[in-house]
N, C-alpha and C positions, 0 to 999 in steps of 0.2 A: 807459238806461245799460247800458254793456255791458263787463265785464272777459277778457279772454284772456289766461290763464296759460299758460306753454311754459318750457322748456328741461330738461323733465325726461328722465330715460335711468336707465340700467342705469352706474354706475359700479362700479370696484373699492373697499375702504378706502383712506381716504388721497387719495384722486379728488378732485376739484371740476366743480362743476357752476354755472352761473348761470342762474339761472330768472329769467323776465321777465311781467311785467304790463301788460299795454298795457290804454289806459282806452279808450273813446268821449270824443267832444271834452268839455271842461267838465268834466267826470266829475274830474278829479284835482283842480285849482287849490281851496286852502283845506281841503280836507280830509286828514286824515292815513288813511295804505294801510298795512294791516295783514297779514301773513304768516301762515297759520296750517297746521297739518298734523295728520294724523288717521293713526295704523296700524292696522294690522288688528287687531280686538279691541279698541280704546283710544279714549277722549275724545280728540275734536277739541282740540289746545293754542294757545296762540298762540305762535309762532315769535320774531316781529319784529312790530315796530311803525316809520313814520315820517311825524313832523306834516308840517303843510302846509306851514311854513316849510323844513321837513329840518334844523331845529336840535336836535329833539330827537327821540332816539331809544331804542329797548326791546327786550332781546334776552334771553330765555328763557337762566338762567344754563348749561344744557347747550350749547347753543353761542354760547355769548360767546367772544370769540378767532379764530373759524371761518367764522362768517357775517358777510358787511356788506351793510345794504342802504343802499340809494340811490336819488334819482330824479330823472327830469329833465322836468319838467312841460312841456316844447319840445318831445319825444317825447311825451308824454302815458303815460308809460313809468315803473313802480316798477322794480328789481333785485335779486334776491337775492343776491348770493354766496354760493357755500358751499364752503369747502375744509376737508381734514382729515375728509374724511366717515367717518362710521362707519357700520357693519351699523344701530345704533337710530335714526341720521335716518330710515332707509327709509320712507317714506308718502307719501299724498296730500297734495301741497301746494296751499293754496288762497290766493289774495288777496284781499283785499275791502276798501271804502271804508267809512269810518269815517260814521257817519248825522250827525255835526253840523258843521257847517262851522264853523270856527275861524281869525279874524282874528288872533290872536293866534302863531296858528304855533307852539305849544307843546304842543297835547294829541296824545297818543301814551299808549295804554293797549293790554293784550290780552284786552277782554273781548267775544267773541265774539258777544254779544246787543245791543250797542253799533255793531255793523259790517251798513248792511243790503245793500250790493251784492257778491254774491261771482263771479268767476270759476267757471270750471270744473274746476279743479284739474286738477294734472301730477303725475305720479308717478314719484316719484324711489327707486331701487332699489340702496342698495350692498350689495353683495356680491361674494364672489370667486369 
């Protein structure tokens, strides 16, 4: 199983960026992909969440409004969106697949010890 996170950079505030997650085959179908991000100095948080169905979803109330993700299991592909960025999104952003497969297409949580495949994280940087 293999995750590659991308689309980070150097934005201004107020910027958008869309980071992406590409899975290895099999790797996404039934489980929910989780967003998580780490700054300098700071616990690793969780971001986003979204089940395997993509009916349900979890967004860390600092940016609720800002970020949407999505994905499209045809790509084998999660998305972040994120606009209205601030100078405190700035960190490493990582992804990773949720450890229990879920029939039901409903679980979406951000706890960190719950999640065992991660990418490598992108690093997303706003500033002016």
């Amino acid at each position: 199983v293999q995750l590659q996170a991308s689309g980070g950079g150097l934005v201004q505030p107020g910027g958008s960026l869309r980071l992406s997650c590409a899975a290895s085959r099999f790797t996404l179908p039934y489980r929910a992909i989780g967003w998580f991000r780490q700054a300098p100095g700071k616990e690793r948080e969780g971001v986003s969440c979204i089940s395997s169905s993509g009916d349900s979803l979890y967004y860390i109330e600092s940016v609720k409004g800002r970020f949407t993700i999505s994905r499209d299991d045809a790509r084998n592909t999660v998305y972040l969106q994120m606009s209205s960025l601030k100078p405190e999104d700035t960190a490493v952003y990582y992804c990773a697949t949720d450890r229990q497969i879920d029939l039901n297409g409903s679980r979406c949580h951000d706890d960190p010890y719950e999640y065992d495949y991660w990418g490598q994280g992108t690093l997303v940087t706003v500033s002016s």
